[in-house]
N, C-alpha and C positions, 0 to 999 in steps of 0.2 A: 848909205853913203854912195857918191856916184864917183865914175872916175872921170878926171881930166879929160876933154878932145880937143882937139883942134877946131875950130869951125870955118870951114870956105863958104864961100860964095856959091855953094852949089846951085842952087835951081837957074843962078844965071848965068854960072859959066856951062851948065847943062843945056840952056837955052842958045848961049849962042854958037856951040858946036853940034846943034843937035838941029836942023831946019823941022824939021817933025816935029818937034817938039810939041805940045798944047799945053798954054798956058792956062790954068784953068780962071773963069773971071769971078773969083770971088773971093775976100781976104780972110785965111783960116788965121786963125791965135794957136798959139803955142802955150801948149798945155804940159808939158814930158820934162826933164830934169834934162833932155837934146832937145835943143832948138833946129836940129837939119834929122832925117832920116832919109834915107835909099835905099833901094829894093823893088824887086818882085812884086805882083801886086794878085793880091785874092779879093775876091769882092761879094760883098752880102747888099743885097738890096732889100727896101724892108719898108714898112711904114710905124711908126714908133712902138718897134717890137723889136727888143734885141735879143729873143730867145736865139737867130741864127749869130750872133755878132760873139755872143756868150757859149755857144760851140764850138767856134773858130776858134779866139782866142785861149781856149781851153784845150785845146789840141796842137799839136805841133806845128812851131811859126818857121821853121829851114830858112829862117831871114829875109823873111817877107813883110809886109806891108797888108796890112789889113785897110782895105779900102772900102769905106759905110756908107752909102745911100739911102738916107733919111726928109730927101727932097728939101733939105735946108729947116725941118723942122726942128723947133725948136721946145716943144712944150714936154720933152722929156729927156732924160739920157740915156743913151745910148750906150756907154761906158763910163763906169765909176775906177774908185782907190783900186780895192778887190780883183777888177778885170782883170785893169792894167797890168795888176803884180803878174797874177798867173799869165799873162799875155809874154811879160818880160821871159817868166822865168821857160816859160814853154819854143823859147826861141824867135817868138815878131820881132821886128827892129822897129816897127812903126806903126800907128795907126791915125787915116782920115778918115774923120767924119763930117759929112754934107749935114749936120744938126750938131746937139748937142750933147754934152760931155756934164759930169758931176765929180764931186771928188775934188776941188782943186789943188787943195793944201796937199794930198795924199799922191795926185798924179804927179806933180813938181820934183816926186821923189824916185818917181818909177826912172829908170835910167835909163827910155827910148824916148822917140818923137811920136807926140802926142798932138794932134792938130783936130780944132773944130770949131765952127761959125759959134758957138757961145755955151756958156754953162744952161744947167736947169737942175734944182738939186730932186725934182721929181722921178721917178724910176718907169721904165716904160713896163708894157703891158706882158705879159710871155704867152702867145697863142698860135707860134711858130709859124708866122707870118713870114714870106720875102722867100727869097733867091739865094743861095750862096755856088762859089764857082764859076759863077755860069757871066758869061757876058752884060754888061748892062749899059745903062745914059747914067755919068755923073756928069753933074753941073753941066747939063747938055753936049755931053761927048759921049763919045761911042770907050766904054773901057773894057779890056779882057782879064783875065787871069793871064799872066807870067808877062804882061804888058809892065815897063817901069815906073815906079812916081818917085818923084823926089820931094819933100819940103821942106821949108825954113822960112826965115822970119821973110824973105820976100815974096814968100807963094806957092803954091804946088804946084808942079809941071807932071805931064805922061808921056811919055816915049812909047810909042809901041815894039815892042818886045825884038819884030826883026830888024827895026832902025837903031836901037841901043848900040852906041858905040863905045860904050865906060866913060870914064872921067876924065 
């Protein structure tokens, strides 16, 4: 069962008090039982291997935002039903993924925001493949850890972390 929110306009009232802002150019789907998340951002770069995405998420999220770099592939997921829970329950508010996501019926239930360019009900590889922590290129921007992202049904934005001025 999810509970009640409120939903703003966030990533565009974040956009236009925020001149820093970066829009990112490509349109994520909402995936999560939240159609907005905000936060903190951790990030795993990866090539369709979410053995790092699946250690994150299984580790304590202190209200953060898991941010997945999967170069917009799509030929596997990246995170399923299962993740998401323990992603919920381990404290993420949020997770984007530059690819794809599985689970749909099961993610709609998880009660954060859940964003990613398309499903794939395929499971990726585990060869502990990628990056995580560490700065990286999504969707051709430079992103850091403790940098913010925000998204919702109009798109995902990044703030970097010393221009963050709240909402």
């Amino acid at each position: 069962m999810t509970e009640e929110r409120t939903i703003r306009t966030l990533t565009a009232d974040l956009s236009d008090t925020h001149d820093s802002a970066y829009v990112v150019p490509r349109q994520f789907n909402s995936y999560g039982a939240y159609e907005e998340c905000l936060g903190p951002i951790d990030t795993v770069s990866t090539s369709d291997d979410n053995s790092l995405v699946s250690k994150a998420l299984k580790g304590p999220g202190d209200g953060r935002i898991l941010v997945v770099e999967n170069s917009g592939s799509t030929e596997c997921s990246m995170v399923g039903g299962d993740l998401a829970r323990a992603a919920y329950d381990n404290g993420w508010v949020g997770i984007i993924v530059n690819g794809a996501i599985r689970d749909i019926v099961e993610l709609r239930e998880v009660p954060m925001g859940i964003f990613a360019l398309a499903s794939c009900p395929c499971k990726s590889v585990k060869r502990g493949i990628g990056a995580r922590g560490e700065p990286m290129r999504f969707v051709n921007f430079d992103v850091r850890p403790g940098d913010v992202a925000a998204a919702d049904p109009d798109g995902v934005i990044v703030i970097a972390a010393d221009d963050f001025k709240g909402i």
